[in-house]
N, C-alpha and C positions, 0 to 999 in steps of 0.2 A: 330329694325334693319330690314330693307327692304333686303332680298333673292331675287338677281339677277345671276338666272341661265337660260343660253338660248342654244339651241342647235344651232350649227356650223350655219344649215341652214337658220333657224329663221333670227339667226343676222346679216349673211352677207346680207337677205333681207331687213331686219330694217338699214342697215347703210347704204346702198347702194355703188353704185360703186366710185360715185363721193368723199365721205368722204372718202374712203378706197385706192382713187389714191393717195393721197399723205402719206400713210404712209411709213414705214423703213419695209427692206425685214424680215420675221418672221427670228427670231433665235431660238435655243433650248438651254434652261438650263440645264444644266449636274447635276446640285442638284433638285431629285425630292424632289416633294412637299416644294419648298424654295416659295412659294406665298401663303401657311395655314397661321395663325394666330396661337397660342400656343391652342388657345381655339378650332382649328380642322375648324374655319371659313375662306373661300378665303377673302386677304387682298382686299379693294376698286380697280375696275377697272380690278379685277381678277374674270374670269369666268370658272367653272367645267366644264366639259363636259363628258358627260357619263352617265350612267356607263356602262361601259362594262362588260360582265362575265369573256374573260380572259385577259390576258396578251398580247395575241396575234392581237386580237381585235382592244385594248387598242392604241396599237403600230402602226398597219396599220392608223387608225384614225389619229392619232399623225401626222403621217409621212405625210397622206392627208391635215392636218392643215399647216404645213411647207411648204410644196411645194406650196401653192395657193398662199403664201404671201399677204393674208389676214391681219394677228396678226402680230404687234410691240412688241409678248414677246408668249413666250412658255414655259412650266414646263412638265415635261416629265410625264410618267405613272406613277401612283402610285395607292395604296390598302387604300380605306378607309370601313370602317367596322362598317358600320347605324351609321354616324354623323349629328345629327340636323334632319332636313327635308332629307337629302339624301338616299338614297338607296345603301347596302354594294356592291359594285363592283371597277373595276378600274377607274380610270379619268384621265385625264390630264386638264391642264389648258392653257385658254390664255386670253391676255393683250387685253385691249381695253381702250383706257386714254378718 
């Protein structure tokens, strides 16, 4: 299983502008963490971002993802605590098809 995690900035450089005009305005999921898998993995086409130390952090980023409308899909903050390769801090997620 190939681990595709890319920080905000990375990606919007690798996708560029042109793939990223015709996407739908980002929205936010009100069920954090509804894009895990049972086994703690992001489902395909779902990207971590993070981690952050706090809550506060977490949120601001969040909320910086949202307004660029960059992402066709968001997953709000949430607490994961050393799964897999990750490191224990907060994340949120976004969508990229």
């Amino acid at each position: 299983m190939k681990i595709r995690r890319l920080h905000s900035v990375v990606l919007a450089v690798a996708l560029g502008a042109g793939v990223l005009a015709g996407t739908a305005p980002a929205f936010a999921a009100t069920q954090t963490g509804a894009a895990v898998t049972a086994g703690g993995w992001p489902t395909p086409d779902w990207y971590r971002q993070g981690p952050y130390q706090t809550l506060a952090a977490c949120e601001l980023a969040f909320d910086d993802a949202a307004q660029s409308g960059l992402y066709t899909g968001l997953v709000g903050c949430y607490w994961v605590s050393r799964s897999g390769p990750y490191l224990a801090g907060f994340y949120y997620e976004v969508y990229i098809p």
